[in-house]
C-alpha positions, 0 to 999 in steps of 0.5 A, a space after each residue: 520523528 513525529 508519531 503516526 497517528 493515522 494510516 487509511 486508504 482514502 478511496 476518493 484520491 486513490 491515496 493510502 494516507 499516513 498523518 503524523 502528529 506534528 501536523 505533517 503526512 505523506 500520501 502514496 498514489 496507489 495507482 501510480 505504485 502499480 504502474 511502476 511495477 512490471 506485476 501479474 494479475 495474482 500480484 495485482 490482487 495482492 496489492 489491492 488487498 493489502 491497499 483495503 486491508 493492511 495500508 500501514 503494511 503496504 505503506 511501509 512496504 512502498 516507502 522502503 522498497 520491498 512491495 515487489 519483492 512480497 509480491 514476487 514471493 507472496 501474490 496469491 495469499 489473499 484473494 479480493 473475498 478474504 
């Protein structure tokens, strides 16, 4: 598998993007995730934070299934000032 080089939130396209190496990259539609989860505000706050502040940790989380369940048992951690 190519190595990560780069993971950022790209705010003109919405998009938390990831680069690998070999030239390849995948970019997730942040807005499209959040429509696809049934979430509360707190659970939606959560979400952004991670979107601005750990886009690596909310990538990896989208890609293997587990972003609602972290926000089921964690929305509340993070709040938009942190």
């Amino acid at each position: 598998m190519n190595e990560l080089i780069s993971c950022e939130f790209n705010i003109d396209t919405a998009c938390v993007e990831l680069r690998y190496a070999g030239g390849g990259g995948i970019n997730i539609y942040c807005p499209g995730v959040e429509d696809s989860l049934d979430t509360t505000l707190s659970m939606r706050t959560e979400m952004d934070w991670l979107i601005y502040n750990a886009p690596l940790e909310y990538a990896r989380m989208v890609l293997d299934g587990t972003l609602e369940g972290y926000l089921r048992e964690g929305s509340g951690m993070h709040d938009l000032e942190d």
